[in-house]
C-alpha positions in Angstrom: -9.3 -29.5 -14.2 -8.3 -26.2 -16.1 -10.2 -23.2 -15.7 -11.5 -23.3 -19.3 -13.2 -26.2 -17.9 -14.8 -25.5 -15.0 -18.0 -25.5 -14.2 -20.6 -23.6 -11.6 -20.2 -25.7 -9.2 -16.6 -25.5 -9.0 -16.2 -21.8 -9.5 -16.4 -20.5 -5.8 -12.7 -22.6 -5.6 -11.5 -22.0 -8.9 -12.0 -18.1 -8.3 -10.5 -18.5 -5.1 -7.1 -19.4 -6.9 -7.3 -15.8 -7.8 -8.0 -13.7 -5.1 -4.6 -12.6 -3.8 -3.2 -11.8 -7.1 -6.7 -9.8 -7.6 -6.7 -7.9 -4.3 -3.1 -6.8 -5.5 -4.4 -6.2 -8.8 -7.6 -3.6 -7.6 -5.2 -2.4 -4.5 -2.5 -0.8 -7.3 -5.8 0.6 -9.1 -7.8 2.3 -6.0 -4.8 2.8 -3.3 -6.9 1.3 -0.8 -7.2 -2.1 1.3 -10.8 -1.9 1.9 -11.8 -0.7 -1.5 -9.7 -3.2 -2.9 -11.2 -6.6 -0.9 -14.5 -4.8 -1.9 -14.0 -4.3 -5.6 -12.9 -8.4 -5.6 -15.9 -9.3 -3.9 -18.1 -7.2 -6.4 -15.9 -8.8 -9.5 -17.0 -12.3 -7.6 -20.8 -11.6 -7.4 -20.5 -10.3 -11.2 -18.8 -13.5 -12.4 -21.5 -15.9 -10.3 -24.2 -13.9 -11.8 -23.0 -13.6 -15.1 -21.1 -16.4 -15.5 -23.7 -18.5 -17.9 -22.3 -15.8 -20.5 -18.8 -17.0 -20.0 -17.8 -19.4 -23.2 -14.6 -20.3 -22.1 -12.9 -18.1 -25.2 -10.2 -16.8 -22.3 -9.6 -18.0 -19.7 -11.4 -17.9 -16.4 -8.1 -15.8 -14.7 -8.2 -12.8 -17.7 -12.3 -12.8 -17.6 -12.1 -12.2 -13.9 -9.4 -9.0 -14.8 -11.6 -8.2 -16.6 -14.8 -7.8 -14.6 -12.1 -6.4 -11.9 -10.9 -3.7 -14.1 -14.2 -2.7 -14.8 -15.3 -2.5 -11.3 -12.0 -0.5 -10.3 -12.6 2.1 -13.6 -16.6 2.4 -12.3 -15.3 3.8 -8.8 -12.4 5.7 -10.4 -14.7 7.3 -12.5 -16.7 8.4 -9.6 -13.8 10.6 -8.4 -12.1 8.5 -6.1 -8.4 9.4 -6.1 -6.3 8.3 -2.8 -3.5 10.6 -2.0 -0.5 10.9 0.7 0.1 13.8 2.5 2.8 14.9 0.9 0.8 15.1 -2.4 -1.6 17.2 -0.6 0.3 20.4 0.9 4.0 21.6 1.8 6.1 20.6 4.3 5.0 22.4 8.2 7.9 23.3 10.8 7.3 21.8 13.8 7.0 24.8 15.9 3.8 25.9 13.9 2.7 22.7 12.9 -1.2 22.5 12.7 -2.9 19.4 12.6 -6.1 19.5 10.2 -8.0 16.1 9.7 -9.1 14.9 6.1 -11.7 12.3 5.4 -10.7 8.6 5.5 -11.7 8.5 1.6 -8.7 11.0 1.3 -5.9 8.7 2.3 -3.8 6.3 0.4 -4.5 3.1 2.8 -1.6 0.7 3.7 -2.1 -3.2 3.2 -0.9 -6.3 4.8 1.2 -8.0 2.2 -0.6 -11.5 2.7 -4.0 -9.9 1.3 -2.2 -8.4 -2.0 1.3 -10.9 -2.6 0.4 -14.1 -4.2 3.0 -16.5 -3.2 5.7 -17.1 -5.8 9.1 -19.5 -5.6 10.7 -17.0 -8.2 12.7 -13.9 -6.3 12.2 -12.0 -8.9 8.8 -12.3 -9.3 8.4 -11.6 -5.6 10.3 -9.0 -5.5 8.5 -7.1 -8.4 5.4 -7.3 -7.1 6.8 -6.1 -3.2 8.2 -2.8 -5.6 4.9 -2.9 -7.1 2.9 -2.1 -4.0 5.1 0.3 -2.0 3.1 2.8 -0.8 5.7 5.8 -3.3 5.0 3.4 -6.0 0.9 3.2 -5.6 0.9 6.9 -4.5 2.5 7.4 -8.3 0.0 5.3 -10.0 -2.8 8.2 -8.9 -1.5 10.9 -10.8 -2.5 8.4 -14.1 -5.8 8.1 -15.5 -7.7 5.1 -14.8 -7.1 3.5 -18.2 -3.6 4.3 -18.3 -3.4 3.3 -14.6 -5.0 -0.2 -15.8 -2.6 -0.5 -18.7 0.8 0.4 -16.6 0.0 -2.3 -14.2 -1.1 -5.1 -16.6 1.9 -4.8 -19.0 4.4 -3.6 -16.7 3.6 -5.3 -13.2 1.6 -8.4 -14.3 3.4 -8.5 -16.7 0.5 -9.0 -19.4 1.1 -8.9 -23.6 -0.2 -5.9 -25.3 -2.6 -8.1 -27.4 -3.7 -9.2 -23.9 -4.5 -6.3 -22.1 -6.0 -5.1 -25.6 -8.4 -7.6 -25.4 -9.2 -7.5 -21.8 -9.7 -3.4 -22.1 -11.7 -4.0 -25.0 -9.4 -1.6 -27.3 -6.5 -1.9 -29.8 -3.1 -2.5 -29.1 -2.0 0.5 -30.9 -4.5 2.3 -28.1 -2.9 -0.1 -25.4 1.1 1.2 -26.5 0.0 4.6 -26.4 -1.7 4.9 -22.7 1.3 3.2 -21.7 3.9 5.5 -23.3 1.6 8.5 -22.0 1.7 6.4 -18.6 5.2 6.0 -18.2 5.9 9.8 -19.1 3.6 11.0 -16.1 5.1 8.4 -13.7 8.8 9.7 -15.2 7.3 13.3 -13.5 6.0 12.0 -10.5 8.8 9.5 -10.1 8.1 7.3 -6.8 10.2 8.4 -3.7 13.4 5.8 -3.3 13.1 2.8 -1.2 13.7 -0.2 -0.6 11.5 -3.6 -0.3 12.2 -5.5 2.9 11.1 -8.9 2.7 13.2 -11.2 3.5 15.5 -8.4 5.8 19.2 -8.4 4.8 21.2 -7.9 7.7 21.5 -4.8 7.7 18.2 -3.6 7.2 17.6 -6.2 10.2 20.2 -4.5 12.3 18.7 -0.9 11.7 14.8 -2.2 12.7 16.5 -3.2 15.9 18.1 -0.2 16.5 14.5 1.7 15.6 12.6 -0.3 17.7 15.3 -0.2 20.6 16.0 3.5 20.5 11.7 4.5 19.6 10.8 2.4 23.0 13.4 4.1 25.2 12.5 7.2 23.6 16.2 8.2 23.0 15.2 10.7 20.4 19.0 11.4 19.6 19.8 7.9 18.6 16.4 7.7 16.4 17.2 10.5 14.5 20.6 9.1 13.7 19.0 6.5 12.1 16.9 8.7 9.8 18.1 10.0 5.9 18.8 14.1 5.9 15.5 14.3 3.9 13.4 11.6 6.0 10.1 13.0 6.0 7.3 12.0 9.1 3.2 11.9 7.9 0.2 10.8 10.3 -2.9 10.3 8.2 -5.7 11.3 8.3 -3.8 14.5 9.1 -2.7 16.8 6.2 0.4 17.6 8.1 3.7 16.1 7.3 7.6 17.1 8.3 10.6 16.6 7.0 14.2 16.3 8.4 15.7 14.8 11.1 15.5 18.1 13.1 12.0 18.8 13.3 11.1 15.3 13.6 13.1 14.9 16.3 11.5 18.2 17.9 8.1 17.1 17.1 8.4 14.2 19.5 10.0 15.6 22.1 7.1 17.9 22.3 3.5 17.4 20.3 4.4 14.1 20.1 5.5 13.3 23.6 2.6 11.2 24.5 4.6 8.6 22.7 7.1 7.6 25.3 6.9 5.0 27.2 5.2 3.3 23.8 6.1 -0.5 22.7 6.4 -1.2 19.3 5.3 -5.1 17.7 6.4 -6.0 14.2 4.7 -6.4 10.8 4.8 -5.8 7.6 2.9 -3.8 5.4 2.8 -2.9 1.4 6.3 -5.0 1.3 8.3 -2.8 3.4 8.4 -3.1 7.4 6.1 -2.0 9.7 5.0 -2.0 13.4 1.8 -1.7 15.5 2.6 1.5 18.0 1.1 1.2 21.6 0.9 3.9 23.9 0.5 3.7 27.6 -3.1 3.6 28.6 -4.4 6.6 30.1 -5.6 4.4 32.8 -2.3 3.4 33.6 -2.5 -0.4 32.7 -1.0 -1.8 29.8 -0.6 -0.2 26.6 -3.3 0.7 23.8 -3.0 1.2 19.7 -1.7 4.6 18.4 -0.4 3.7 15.3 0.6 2.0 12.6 3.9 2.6 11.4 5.2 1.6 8.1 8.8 2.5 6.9 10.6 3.6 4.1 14.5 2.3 3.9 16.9 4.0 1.5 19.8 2.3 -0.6 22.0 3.7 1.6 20.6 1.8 4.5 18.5 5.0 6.2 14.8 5.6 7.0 13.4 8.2 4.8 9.7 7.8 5.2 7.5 7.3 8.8 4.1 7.1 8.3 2.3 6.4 11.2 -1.4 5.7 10.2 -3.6 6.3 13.0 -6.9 5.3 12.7 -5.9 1.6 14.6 -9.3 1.1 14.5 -9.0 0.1 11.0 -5.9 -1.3 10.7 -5.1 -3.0 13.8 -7.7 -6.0 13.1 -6.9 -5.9 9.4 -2.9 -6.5 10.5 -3.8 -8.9 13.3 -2.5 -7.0 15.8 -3.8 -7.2 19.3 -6.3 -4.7 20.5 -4.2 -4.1 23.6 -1.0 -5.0 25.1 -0.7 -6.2 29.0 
């Protein structure tokens, strides 16, 4: 059965279809997991309750981008803008460095790729939408207006016809060419900071995680920084503060940041790029317990040149599956 055709009873699986791809969709829009699952499920409970209204004139997939869009410009409208630190204040050196907490509503959130990645046989396509949801490429998307954030990723991402996204936006496409010409000139400003998706690892993206993960749980700070680009910066949400350099990252961890030897790292990934859950040793001196998330940002030239250890675990461990604690 198309989706022109289907009917009530059959739309809780039919919408289903769509989830991924919409999660992805509201994700890019709002910078944030939670927001994201929670602007699908209102776009859900708008389609069941409205859905007498739908004629069939589109098709079920562009009337639910529709409702989406709407809910994601509603809450966009109400001020919500999600940011990383680096947006947010200058670089701190690590013998001053102060650590002062923003709210959670500040942060751009990381995401498990499963909840935002639709699966797709075409490499391309896959590798598009991994680009699409680094966290440098979504932290771009928030400098744009909502509309022209909407119309950047429907034509460009999704990769939707002007006509299309017209009609879904409820506009003209002359309107449609110029949001996205005044889109791609603010994104040309604020041009996302390089990187690399890494999903499937190439071998040598595989041989420098190992190294990371080998040199982080000995805590051989000297062979960690090796691994890091010249201008490899290190942020910790929901802290403002951020550092930049191999220097004073390394000095920031052999001494604020020294509570993290000993620590045991697990792999993930996160926002198409490689992650891992960070356990520390538990203060009561059994087993390790969640510090962080870590995602990481890979250059072309094969070094790390983001760490962005997120470190509310309580958030983010469960959403990752990652275990509450470590024997």
């Amino acid at each position: 059965m198309s989706d022109l055709a289907t009917t009530e009873p059959g739309l809780d699986e039919a919408m289903e279809r769509y989830r991924v791809e919409l999660t992805g969709y509201c994700y890019r829009m709002l910078g944030s997991s939670f927001d994201a699952e929670d602007a699908v499920q209102d776009t859900y409970i708008r389609a069941w309750r409205s859905f007498e209204k739908f004629e069939g004139r589109s098709s079920l997939r562009s009337w639910l981008y529709r409702i989406a869009t709407n809910v994601c410009l509603d809450l966009l409208n109400a001020g919500n803008k999600r940011a990383r630190p680096m947006d947010l204040t200058a670089p701190q050196a690590q013998a001053s460095a102060v650590l002062n907490e923003r709210p959670e509503v500040t942060w751009l959130e990381p995401v498990p790729d499963g909840r935002v990645l639709p699966q797709t046989a075409d490499p391309a396509e896959a590798a598009l939408a991994k680009e699409s949801v680094r966290l440098a490429f979504v932290a771009a998307l928030q400098h744009l207006p909502a509309k022209q954030r909407a119309v950047l990723i429907l034509r460009e991402v999704l990769a939707w016809k002007a006509d299309e996204t017209a009609e879904l936006l409820d506009t003209t496409v002359a309107s449609v060419n110029s949001a996205l010409q005044r889109a791609r000139a603010t994104m040309a400003a604020h041009p996302p900071r390089e990187g690399r998706p890494a999903d499937p690892l190439d071998a040598d993206q595989a041989e420098l995680l190992r190294r990371y993960l080998t040199a982080f749980e000995a805590y051989d700070i000297t062979s960690l920084t090796a691994l890091l680009h010249e201008d490899a910066v290190l942020s910790m949400p929901p802290f403002d503060l951020w550092l930049q350099g191999p220097a004073d990252i390394a000095a920031w961890h052999l001494n604020q940041g020294i509570g993290c030897k000993g620590s045991r790292l697990i792999p993930t990934t996160a926002n198409g790029l490689p992650a891992f859950g960070q356990y520390r040793p538990a203060e009561d001196g059994v087993g390790h317990t969640p510090w962080a998330l870590q995602v990481l940002e890979i250059s072309a030239d094969g070094r790390i040149v983001g760490l962005n250890a997120f470190l509310d675990t309580a958030r983010w461990f469960p959403l990752f599956g990652l275990p509450e604690r470590l024997a």
